[in-house]
Backbone as JSON, one array per atom type, in Angstrom:
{
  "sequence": "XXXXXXXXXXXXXXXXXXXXXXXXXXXXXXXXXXXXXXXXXXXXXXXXXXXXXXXXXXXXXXXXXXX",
  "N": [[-13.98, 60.47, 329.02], [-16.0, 60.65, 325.95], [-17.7, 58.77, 323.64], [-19.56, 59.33, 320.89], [-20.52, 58.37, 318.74], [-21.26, 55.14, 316.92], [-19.49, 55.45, 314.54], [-17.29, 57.01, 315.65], [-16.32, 55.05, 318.12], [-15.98, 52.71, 316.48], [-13.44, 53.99, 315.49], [-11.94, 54.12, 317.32], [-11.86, 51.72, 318.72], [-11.19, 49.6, 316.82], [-8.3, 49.88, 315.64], [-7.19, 49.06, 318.75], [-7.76, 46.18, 318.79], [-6.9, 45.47, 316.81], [-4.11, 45.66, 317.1], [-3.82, 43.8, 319.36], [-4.61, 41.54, 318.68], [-2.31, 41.02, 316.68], [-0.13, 41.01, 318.7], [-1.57, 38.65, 319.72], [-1.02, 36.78, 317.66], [1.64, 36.84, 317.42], [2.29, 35.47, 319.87], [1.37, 33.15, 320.04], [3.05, 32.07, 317.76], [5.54, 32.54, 318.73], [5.13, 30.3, 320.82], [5.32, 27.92, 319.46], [7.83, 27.86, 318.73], [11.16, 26.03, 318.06], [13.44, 26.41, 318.57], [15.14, 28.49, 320.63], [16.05, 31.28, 320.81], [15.14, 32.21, 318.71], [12.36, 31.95, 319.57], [13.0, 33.31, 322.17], [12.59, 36.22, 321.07], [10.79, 36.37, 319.63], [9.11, 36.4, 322.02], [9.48, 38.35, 323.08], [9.19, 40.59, 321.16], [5.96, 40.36, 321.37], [5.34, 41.4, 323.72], [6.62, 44.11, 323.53], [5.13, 44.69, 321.53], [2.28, 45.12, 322.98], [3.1, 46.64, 325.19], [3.92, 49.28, 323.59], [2.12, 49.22, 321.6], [-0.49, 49.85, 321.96], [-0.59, 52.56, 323.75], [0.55, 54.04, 322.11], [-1.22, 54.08, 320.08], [-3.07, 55.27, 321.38], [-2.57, 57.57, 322.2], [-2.07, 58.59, 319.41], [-4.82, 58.8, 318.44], [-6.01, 60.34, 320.78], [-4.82, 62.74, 319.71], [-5.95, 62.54, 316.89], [-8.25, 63.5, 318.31], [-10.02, 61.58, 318.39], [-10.55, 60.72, 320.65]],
  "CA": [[-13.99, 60.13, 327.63], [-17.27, 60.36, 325.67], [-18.25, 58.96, 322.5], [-20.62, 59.85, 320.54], [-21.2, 57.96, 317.89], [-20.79, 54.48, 316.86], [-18.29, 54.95, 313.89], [-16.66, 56.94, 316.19], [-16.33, 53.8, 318.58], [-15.35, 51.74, 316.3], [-12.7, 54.21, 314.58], [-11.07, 54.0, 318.27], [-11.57, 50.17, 318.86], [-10.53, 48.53, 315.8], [-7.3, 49.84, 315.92], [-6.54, 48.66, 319.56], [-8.44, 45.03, 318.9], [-5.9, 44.88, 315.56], [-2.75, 45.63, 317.91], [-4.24, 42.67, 320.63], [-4.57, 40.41, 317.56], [-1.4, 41.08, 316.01], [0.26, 40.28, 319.66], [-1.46, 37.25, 319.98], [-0.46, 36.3, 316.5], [3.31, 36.84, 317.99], [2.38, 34.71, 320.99], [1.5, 31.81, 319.4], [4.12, 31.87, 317.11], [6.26, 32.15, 319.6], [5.29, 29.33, 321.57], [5.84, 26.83, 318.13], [9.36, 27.87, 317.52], [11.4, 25.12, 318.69], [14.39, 27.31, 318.16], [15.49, 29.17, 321.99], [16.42, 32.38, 320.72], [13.75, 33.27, 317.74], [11.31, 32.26, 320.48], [12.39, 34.74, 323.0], [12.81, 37.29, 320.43], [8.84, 36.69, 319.32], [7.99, 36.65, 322.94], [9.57, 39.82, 323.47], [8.12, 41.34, 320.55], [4.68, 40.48, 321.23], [5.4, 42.17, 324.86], [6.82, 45.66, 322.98], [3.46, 45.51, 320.93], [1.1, 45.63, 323.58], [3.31, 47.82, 326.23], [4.27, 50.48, 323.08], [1.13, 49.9, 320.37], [-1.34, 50.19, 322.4], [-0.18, 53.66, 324.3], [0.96, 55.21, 321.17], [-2.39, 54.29, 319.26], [-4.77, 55.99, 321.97], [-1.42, 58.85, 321.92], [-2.26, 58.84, 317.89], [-6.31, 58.81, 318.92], [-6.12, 61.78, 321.2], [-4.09, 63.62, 318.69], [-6.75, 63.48, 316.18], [-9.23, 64.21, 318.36], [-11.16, 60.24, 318.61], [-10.75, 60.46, 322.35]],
  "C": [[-15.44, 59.91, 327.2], [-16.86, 60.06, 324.31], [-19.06, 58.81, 321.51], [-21.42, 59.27, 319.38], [-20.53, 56.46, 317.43], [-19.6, 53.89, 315.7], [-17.28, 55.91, 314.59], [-16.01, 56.08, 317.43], [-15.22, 53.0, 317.99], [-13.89, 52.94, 315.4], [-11.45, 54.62, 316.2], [-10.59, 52.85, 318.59], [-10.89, 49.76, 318.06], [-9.14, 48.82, 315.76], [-6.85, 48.8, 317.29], [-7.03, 47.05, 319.07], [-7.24, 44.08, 317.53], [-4.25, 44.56, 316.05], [-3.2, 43.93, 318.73], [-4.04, 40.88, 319.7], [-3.54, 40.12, 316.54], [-0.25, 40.6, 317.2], [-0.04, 39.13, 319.7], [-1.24, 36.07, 318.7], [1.19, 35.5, 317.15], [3.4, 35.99, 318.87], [2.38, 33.57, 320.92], [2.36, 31.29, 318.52], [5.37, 31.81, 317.73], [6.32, 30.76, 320.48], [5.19, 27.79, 320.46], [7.34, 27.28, 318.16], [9.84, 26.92, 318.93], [13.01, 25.73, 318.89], [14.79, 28.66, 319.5], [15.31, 30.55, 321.6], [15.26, 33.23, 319.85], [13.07, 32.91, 318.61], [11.02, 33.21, 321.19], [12.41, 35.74, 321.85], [11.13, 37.33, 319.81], [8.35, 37.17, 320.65], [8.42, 38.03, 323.05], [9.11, 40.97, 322.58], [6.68, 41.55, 320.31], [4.47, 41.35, 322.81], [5.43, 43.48, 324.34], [5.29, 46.0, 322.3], [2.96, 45.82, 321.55], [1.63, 46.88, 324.22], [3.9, 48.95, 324.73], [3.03, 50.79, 321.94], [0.17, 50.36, 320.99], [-1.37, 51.81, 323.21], [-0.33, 54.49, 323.01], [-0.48, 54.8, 320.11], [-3.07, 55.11, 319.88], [-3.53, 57.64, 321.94], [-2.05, 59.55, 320.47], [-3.72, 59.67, 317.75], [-6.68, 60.19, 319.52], [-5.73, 63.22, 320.04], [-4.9, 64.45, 317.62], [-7.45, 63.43, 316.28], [-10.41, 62.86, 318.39], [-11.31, 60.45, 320.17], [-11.31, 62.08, 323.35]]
}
């Protein structure tokens, strides 16, 4: 992987850094709910973000050609 320039950089990063930060949004919100069930159901959606956004962003990335 090369690249070449630094708004190409960041037009690969900021996506993944927005997924990481949108998980740990979910994570912490998860660990406030006092509530069993919406808890796991945050934790398990801050799990699907990382193991499916992150794949299918650099998937998206290759596609058009950032990677």
């Amino acid at each position: 992987m090369r690249i070449g320039t630094l708004s190409q950089a960041l037009w690969l990063l900021v996506p993944l850094f927005l997924v990481a930060f949108a998980a740990g949004a979910l994570r912490a919100a998860a660990a406030r709910q006092a509530e069993p069930g919406r808890r796991r159901l945050l934790q398990l959606l801050w799990v699907l973000l990382l193991l499916v956004g992150t794949p299918l962003w650099l998937f998206a990335a290759a596609t058009l050609g950032l990677i």
